[in-house]
N, C-alpha and C positions, 0 to 999 in steps of 0.2 A: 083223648086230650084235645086239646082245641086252641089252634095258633092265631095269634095276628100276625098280618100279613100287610106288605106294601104290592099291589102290580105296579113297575116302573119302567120308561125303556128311555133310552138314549140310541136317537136317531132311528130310531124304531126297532133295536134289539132290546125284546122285550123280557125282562123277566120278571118271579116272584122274591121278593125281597121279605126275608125273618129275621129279628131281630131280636139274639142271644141275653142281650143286657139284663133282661127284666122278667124272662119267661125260657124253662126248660124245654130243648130242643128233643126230638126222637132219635133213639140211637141210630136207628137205619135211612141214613140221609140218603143213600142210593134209592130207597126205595122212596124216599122221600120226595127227591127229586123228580122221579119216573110218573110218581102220580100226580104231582101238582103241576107238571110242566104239560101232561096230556091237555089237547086242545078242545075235543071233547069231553073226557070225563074229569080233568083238572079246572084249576084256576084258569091257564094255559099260557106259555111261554117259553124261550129258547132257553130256560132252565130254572133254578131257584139258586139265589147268593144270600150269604148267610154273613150278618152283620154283627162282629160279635168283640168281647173286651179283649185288647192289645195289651202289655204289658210294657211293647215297645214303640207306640204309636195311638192317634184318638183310636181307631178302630181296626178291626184284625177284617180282612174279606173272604169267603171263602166261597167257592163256584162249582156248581155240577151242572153242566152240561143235561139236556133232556132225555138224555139215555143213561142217568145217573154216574156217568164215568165223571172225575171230579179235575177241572185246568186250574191252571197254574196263577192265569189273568184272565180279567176281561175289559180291555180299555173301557168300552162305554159301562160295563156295568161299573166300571168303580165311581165315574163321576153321578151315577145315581145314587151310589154310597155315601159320597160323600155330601150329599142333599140331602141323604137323610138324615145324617149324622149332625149335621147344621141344622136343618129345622126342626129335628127334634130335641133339638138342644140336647144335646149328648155332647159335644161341641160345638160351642156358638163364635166361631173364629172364621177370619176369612182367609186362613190357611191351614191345610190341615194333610197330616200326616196319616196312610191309610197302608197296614199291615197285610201283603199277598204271598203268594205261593211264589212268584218272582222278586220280592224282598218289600223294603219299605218306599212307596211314593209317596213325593210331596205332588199338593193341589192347591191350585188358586181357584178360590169362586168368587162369582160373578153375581149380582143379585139384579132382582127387581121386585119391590115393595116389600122388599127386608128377607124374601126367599132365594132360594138359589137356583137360577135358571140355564148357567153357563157355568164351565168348569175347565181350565185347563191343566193337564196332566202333564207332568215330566212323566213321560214312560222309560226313561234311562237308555243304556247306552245298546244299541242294538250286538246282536251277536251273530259275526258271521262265517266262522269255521263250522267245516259239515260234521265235526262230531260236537257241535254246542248247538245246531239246529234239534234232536240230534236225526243226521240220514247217513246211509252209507252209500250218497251220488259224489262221486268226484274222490277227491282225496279228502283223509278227517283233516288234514293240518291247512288246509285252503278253503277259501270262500265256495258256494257255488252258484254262481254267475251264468245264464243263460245257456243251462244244459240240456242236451237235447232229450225230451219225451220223447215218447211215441203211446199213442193207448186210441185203439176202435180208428188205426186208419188216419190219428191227426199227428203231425208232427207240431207238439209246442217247445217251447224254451223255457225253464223255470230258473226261477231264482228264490233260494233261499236263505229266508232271514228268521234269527229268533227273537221275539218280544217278550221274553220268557218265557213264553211258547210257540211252537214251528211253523211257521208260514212257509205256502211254497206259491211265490206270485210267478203270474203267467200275464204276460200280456200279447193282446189278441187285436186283430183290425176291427173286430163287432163282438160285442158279448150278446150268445142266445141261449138257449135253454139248453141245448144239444150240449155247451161246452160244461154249464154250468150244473144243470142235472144230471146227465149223463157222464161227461169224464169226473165232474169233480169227486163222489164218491169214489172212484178208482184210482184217484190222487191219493185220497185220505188214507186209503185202505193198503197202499203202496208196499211191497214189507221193507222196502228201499227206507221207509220211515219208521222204525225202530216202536215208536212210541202217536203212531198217526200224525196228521199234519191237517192244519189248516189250509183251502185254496184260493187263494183270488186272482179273480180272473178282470183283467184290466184293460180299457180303452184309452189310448192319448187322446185329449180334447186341443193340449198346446201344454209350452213345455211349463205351466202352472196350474194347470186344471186336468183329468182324471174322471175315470168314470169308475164302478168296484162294482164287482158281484159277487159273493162270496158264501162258497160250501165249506159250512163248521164244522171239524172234528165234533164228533158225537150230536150234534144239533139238527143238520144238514142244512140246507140256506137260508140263511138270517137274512134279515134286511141290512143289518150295519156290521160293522167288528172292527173294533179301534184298534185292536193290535194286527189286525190285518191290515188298517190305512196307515197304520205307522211300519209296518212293511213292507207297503206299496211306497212310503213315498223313498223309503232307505233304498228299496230297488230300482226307485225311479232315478235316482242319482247313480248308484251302479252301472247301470245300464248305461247310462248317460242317455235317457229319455228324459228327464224332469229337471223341474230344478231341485232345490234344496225344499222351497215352499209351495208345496201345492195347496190348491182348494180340489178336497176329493167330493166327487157327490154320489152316494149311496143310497140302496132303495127306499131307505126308510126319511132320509136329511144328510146336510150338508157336514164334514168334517173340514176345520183348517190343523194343517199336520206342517211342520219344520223339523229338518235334520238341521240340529244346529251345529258348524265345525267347527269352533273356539271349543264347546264342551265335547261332542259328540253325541250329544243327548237328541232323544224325539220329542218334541211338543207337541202335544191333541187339543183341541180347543173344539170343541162341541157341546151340545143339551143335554142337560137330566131334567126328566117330566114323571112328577108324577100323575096314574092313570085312576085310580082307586084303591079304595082300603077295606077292610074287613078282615073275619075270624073263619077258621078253616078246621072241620072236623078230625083228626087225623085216628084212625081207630089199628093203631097198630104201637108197637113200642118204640 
């Protein structure tokens, strides 16, 4: 069979984007994923999101990670969903409601020359008791707020937050590859994390600026991850390192993230780009 296909990334977490609408998908998305996300022998990207009809929203989103295990969210991949979804006129609205594994968000876009180039996300209310991360660090009926690691000789501090999926931010006086290649998988892999965990690993620039690196659950380091900046900035407040409103800058581009406290809500306001299109041979079922 033979799929179209979108490559799109937001802030340079890149993925392959299918869309269910118009064309039958293969039953083995795991494998689905695994080979279309390969960077040699794929399309190549930090996974494949699947755009597909809602019942309870314009569009339903659905995410596998590059090693075909399937997340809950992907901040930036939803606001290139939701680009799609607008200019392909599936919904031609300049708000639009998009169906995840972490429930229903609303989105505001942003245009330029009638496309959508800006997108901000209500990513809802974060979740901070450690059995809704879920981890078994600390107590399940408490947050966990700067507790102490230890892995290869480094003592860090994590904090964990859930974005409908588990963040555990670290923050660090330099981020290098030592923390980010080397501990981060050993973060992920924690059995302290029940179901693995996202890491980022974070620099203060002042208390509204931020720097992010960050090893994905099942990906390993992406350039960007929206529900990682909107974990970083819920723990930057935590901490009492940040304010409410940072500007995070990430490898790929710039995120602006707000904990808002009248709602409790996180705001993301970053890019969906698209990179190219085309048809994909898939010779399996």
């Amino acid at each position: 069979m033979e799929l179209a296909f979108t490559k799109m990334h937001g802030a340079g977490n890149d993925y392959v984007y299918i869309q269910g609408f118009s064309q039958s998908l293969p039953e083995d998305l795991t494998r689905l994923a695994v080979e279309l996300s390969h960077r040699r022998f794929g399309i190549g990207g930090d996974g494949v999101i699947l755009i597909l009809p809602s019942s309870v929203a314009d569009a339903k989103m659905r995410m596998f990670n590059a090693d075909g295990s399937e997340s809950e969210m992907c901040g930036n991949g939803i606001r290139c969903v939701a680009k799609f979804v607008h200019d392909s006129k599936i919904a031609s609205k300049p708000q639009l409601k998009i169906e995840t594994g972490a429930g229903v968000l609303d989105l505001d876009l942003q245009f330029s020359q009638g496309l959508v180039d800006q997108v901000t996300v209500d990513m809802g209310q974060p979740r901070l008791l450690a059995s809704q991360i879920p981890t078994y660090l600390g107590s399940p009926d408490e947050p966990v707020v700067n507790h102490k690691l230890e892995y290869k000789g480094h003592t860090l501090f994590g904090t964990c937050v859930s974005m409908g999926n588990p963040h555990c931010v670290i923050f660090v006086p330099e981020l290098n590859d030592e923390l980010v290649l080397g501990i981060g998988p050993m973060i992920e892999n924690d059995p302290r994390f029940p179901k693995r965990t996202n890491v980022e690993f974070v620099e203060i620039l002042a208390r509204g600026e931020v720097r992010q690196r960050t090893w994905e659950r099942g990906s390993g380091e992406t350039w960007a991850c929206g529900t990682g900046a909107s974990a970083v900035c819920v723990a930057g407040v935590l901490t009492e390192r940040t304010d409410r409103t940072i500007l995070n800058h990430l490898t790929g581009g710039d995120l602006m993230l707000r904990w808002d406290q009248a709602s409790n809500h996180v705001f993301m306001t970053g890019p969906a780009v698209d990179v190219f299109h085309g048809t994909v041979k898939i010779d399996f079922a």
